[in-house]
OpenMM code with the backbone's topology and positions (N, CA, C; nanometers):
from openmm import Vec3, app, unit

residues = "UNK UNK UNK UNK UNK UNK UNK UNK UNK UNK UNK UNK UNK UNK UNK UNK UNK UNK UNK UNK UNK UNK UNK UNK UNK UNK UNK UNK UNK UNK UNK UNK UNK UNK UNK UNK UNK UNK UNK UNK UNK UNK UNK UNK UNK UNK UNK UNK UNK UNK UNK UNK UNK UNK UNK UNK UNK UNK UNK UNK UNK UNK UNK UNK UNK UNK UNK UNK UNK UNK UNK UNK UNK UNK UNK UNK UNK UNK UNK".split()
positions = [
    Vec3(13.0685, -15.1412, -6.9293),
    Vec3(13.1907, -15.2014, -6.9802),
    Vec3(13.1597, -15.3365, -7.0420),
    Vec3(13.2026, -15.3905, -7.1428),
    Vec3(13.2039, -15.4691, -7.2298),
    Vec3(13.3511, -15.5531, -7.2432),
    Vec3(13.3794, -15.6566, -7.1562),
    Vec3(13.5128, -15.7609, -7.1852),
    Vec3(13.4445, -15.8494, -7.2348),
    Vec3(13.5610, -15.9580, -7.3042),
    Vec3(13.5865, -16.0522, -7.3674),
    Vec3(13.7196, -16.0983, -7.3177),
    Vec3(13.7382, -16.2374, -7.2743),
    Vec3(13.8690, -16.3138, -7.2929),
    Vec3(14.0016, -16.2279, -7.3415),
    Vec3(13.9755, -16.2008, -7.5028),
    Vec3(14.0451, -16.1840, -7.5714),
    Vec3(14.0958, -16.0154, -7.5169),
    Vec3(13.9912, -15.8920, -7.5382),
    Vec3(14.0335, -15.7894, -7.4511),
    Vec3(14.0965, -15.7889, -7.3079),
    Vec3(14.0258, -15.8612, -7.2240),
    Vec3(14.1024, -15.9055, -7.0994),
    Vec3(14.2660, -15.9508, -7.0869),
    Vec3(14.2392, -16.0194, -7.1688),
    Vec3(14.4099, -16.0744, -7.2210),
    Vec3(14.4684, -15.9941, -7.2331),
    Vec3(14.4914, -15.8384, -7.3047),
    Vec3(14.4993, -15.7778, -7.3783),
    Vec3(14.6454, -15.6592, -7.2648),
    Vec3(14.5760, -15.7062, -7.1118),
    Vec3(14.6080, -15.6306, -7.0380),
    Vec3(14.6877, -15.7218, -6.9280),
    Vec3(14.7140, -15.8706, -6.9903),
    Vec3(14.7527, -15.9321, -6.8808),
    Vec3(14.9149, -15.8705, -6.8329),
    Vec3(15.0048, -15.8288, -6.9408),
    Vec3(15.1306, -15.7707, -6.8832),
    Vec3(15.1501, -15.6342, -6.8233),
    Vec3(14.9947, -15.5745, -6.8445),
    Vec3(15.0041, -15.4461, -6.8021),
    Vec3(15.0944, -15.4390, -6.6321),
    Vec3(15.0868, -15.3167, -6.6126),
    Vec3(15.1872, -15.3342, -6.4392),
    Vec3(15.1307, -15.3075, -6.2994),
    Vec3(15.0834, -15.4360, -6.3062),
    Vec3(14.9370, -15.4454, -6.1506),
    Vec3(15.0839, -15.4443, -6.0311),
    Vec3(14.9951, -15.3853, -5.9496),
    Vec3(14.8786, -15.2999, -5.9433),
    Vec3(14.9265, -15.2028, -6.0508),
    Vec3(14.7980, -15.0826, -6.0457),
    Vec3(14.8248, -14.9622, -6.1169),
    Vec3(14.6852, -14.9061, -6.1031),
    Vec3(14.6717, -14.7537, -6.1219),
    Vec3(14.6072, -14.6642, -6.1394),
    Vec3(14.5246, -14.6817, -6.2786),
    Vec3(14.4612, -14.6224, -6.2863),
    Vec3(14.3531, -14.5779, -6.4092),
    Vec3(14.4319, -14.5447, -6.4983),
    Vec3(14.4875, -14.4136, -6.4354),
    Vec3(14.5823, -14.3592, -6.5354),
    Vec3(14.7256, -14.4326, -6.5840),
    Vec3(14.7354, -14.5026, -6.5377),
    Vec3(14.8787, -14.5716, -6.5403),
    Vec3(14.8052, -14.7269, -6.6633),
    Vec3(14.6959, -14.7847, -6.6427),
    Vec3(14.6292, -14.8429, -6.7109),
    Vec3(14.6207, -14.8017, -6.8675),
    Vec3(14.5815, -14.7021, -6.8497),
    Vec3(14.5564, -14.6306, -6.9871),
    Vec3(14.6590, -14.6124, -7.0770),
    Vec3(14.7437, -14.5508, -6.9807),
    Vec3(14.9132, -14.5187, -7.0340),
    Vec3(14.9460, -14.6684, -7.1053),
    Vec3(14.9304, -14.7837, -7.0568),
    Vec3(14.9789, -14.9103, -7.0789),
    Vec3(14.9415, -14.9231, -7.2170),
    Vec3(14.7641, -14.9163, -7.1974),
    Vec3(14.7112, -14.9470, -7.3310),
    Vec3(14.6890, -14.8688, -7.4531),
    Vec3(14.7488, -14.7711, -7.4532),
    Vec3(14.8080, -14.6697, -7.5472),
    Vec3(14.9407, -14.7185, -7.5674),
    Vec3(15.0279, -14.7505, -7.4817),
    Vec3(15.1580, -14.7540, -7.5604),
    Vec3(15.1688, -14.8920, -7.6462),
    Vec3(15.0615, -14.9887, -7.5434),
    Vec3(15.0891, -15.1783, -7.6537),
    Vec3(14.9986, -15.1644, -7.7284),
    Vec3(14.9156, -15.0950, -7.7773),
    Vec3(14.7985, -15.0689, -7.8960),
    Vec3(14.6962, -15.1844, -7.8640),
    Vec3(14.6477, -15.1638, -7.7516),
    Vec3(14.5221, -15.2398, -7.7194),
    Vec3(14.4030, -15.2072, -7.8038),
    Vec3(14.3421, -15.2598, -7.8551),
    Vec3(14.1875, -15.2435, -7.8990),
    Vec3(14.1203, -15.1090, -7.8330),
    Vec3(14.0581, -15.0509, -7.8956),
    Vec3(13.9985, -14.9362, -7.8514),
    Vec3(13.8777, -15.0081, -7.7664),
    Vec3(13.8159, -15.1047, -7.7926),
    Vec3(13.6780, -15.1035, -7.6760),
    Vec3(13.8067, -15.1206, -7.5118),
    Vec3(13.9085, -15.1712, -7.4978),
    Vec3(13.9664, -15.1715, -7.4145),
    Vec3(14.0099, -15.0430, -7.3410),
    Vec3(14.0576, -14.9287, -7.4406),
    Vec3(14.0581, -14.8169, -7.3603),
    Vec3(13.9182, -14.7556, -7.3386),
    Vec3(13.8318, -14.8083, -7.4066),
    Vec3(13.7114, -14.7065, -7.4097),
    Vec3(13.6476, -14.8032, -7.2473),
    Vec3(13.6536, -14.9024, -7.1991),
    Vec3(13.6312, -14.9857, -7.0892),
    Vec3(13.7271, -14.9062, -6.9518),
    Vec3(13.8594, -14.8857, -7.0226),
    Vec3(13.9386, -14.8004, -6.8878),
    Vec3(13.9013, -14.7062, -6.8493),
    Vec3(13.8488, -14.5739, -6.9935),
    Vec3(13.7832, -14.4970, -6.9378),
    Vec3(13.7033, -14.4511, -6.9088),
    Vec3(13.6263, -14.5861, -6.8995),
    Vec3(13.4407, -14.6158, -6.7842),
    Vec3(13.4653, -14.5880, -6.6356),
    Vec3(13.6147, -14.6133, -6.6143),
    Vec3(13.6268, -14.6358, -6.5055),
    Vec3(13.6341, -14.5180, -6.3957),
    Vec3(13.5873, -14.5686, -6.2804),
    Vec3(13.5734, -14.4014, -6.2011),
    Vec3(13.7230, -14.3315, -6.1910),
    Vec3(13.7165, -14.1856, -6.1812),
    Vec3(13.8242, -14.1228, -6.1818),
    Vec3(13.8396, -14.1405, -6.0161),
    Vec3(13.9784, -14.2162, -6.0178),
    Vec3(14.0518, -14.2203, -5.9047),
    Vec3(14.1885, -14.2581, -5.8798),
    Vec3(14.2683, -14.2529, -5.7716),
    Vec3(14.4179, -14.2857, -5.7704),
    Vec3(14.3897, -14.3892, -5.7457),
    Vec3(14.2821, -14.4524, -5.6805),
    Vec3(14.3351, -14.6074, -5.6161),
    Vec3(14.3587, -14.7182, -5.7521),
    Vec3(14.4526, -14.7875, -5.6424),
    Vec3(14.5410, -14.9248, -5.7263),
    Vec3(14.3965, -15.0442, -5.7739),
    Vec3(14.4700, -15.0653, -5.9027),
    Vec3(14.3977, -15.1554, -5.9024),
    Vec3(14.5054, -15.2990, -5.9614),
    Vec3(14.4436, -15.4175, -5.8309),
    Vec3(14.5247, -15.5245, -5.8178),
    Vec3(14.4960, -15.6135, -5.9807),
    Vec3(14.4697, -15.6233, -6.0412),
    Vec3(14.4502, -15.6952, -6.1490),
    Vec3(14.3318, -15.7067, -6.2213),
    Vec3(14.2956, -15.7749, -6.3570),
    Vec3(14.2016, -15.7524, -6.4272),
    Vec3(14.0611, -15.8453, -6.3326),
    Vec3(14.0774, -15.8870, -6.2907),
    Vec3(14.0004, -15.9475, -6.1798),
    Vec3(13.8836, -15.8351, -6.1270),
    Vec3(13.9676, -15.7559, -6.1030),
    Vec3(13.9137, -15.6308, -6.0244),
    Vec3(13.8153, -15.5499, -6.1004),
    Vec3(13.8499, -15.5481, -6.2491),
    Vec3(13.7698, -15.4979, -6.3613),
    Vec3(13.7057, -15.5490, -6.4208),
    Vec3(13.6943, -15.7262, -6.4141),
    Vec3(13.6063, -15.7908, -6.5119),
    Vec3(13.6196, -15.9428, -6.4027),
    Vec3(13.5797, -15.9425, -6.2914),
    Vec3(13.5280, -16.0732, -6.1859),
    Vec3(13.5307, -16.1793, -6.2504),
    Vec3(13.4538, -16.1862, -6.3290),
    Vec3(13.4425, -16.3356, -6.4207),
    Vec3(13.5572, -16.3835, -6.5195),
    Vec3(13.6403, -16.2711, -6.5163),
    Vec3(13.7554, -16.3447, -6.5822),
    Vec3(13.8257, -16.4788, -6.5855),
    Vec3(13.8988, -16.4969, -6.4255),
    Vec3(13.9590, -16.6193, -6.3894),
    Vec3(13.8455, -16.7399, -6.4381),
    Vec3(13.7119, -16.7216, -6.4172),
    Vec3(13.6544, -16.8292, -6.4650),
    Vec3(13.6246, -16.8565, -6.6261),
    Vec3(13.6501, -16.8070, -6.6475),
    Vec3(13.6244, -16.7531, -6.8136),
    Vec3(13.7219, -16.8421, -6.8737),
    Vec3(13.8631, -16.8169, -6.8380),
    Vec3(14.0157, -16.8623, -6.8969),
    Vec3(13.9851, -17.0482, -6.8268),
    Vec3(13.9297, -17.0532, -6.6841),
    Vec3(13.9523, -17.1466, -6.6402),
    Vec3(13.8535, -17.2740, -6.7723),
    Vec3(13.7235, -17.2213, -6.8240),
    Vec3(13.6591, -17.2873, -6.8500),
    Vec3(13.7092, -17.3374, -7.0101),
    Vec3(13.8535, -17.2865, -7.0699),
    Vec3(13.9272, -17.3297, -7.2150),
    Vec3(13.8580, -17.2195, -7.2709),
    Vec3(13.7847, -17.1298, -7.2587),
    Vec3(13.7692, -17.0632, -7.3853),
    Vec3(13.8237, -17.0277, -7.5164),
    Vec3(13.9362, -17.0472, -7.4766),
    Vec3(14.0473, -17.0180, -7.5956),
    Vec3(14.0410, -17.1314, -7.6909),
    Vec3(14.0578, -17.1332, -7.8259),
    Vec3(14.0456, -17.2355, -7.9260),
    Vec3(14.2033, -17.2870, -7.8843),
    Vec3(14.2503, -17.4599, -7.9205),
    Vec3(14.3057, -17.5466, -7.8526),
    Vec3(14.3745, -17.6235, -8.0076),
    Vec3(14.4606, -17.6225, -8.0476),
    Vec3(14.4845, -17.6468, -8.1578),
    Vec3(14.5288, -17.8289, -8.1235),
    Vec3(14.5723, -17.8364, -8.0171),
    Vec3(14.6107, -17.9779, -7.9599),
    Vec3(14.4859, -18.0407, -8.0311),
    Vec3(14.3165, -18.0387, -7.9491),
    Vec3(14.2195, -18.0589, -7.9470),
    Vec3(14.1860, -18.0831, -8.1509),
    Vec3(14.2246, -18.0974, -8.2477),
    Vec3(14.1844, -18.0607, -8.3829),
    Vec3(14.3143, -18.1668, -8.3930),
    Vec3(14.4096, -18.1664, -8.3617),
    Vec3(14.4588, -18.2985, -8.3827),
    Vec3(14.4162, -18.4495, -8.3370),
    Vec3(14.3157, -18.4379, -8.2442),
    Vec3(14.3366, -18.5931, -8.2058),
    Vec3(14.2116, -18.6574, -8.3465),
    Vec3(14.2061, -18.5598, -8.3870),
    Vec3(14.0581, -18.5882, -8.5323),
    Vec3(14.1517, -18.6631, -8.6219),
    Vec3(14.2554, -18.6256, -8.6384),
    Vec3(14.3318, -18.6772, -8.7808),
    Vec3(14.4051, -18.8117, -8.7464),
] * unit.nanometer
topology = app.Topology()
chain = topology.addChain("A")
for resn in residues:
    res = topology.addResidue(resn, chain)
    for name in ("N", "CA", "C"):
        topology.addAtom(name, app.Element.getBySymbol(name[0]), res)
């Protein structure tokens, strides 16, 4: 599996917990990026819940924590 920030994001309103299948369903209906479904369906076939993207990509929370995201505030204090 292959995340990014931006794919990760992708799934933050999805409806945690949830299933694989219930995952998938999500990202088919909001038109997620295909490496995103193609990442869901890496995932082992099973019913169990899964509590959040945490669970699928660990390094997330630190990822968002560290600003990755471009900061448009940050490009003003130049001018």
């Amino acid at each position: 599996m292959f995340w990014t920030p931006e794919l990760a994001q992708t799934l933050e309103d999805a409806p945690w917990p949830a299933t694989k299948e219930e995952l998938l369903d999500f990202a088919n209906r909001s038109g997620c990026p295909m490496q995103v479904l193609e990442n869901l369906m890496d995932l082992d076939d099973s019913d169990e819940m899964i509590d959040s993207i945490e669970d699928l990509w660990p390094e997330y929370e630190d990822v968002i924590n560290e600003e990755y995201f471009y900061n448009d505030d940050e490009e003003e204090q130049y001018f």
